[in-house]
C-alpha positions as CSV (number, residue, x, y, z in Angstrom):
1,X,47.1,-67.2,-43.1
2,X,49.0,-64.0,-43.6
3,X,50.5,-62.4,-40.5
4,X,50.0,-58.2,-40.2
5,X,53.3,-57.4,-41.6
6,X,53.0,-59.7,-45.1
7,X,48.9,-58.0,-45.6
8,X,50.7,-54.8,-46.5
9,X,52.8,-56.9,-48.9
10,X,49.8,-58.8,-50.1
11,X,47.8,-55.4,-50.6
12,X,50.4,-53.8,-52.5
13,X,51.2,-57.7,-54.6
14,X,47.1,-57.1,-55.5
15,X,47.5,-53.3,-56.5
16,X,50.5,-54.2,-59.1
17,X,48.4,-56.8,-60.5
18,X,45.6,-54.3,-61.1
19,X,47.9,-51.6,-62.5
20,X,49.3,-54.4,-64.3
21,X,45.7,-55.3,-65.9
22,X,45.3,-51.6,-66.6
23,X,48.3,-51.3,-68.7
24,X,47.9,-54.0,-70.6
25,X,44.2,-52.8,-71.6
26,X,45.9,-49.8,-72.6
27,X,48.6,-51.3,-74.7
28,X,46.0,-53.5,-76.7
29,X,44.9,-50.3,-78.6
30,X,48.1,-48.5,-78.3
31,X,50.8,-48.6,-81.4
32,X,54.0,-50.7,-80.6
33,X,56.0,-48.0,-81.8
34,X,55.6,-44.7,-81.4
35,X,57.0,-41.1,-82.4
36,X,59.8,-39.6,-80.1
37,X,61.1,-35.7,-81.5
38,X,64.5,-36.3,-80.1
39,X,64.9,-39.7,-81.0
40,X,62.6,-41.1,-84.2
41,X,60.4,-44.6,-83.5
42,X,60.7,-45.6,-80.4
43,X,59.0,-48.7,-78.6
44,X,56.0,-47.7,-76.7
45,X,56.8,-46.9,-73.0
46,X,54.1,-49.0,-71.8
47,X,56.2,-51.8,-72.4
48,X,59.0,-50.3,-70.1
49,X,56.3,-49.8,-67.4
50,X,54.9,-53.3,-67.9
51,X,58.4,-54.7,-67.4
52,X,59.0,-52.9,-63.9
53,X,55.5,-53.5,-62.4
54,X,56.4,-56.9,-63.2
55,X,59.8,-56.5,-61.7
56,X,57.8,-55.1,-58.5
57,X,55.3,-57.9,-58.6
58,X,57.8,-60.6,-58.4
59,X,59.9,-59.3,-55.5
60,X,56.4,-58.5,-53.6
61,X,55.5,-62.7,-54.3
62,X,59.7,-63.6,-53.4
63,X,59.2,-61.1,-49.6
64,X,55.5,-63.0,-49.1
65,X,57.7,-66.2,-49.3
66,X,54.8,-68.5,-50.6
67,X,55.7,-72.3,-50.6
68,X,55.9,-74.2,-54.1
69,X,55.5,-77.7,-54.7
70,X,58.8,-78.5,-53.8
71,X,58.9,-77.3,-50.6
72,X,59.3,-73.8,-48.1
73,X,62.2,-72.6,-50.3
74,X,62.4,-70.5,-53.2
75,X,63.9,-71.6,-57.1
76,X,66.9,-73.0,-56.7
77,X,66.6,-74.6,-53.5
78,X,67.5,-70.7,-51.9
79,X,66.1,-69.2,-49.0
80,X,63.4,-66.7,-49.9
81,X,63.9,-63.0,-48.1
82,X,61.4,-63.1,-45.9
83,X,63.2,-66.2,-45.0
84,X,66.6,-64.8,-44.7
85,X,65.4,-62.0,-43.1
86,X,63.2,-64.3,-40.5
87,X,66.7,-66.4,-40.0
88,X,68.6,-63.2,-39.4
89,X,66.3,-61.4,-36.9
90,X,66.0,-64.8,-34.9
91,X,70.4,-65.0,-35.1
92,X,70.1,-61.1,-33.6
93,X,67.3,-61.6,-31.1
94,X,68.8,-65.6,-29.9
95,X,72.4,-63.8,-29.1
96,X,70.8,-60.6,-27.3
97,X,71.4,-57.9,-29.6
């Protein structure tokens, strides 16, 4: 179960998938390359889009801090940022500030 503050992040993980989907209907038709007038054959700028939403979508899934098979923690054994920033808050709130 999702508390209030991770549905945003959930919502928003959902829209990048679907805008993900989207583009990459649109790139199946679309020419790899295509013609810039400044700068000749370039690649298609649906691939640079592609590469940020996915960008987006992975630091939406890192913030939702979603356990893996080895445990609560993210790759490498690190501390996700929802749980740094859950470890953080609790250091403020525990010494008053």
């Amino acid at each position: 179960m999702f508390r209030t503050d991770e549905l945003q992040v959930v919502r928003e993980f959902c829209r990048t998938l679907d805008v993900l989907e989207r583009l990459a209907e649109e790139l199946q038709d679309a020419p790899t390359m295509v013609k810039s007038p400044s700068q000749g054959l370039v690649p298609n700028r649906l691939f640079a889009e592609i590469r940020q939403q996915r960008l987006a979508l992975r630091g939406l899934a890192s913030s939702l801090a979603l356990p893996d098979e080895l445990g609560s923690r993210g790759a490498g054994g690190q501390l996700t940022v929802a749980q740094n920033a859950r470890k953080a808050s609790r250091a403020r709130w525990d010494r008053g500030a």
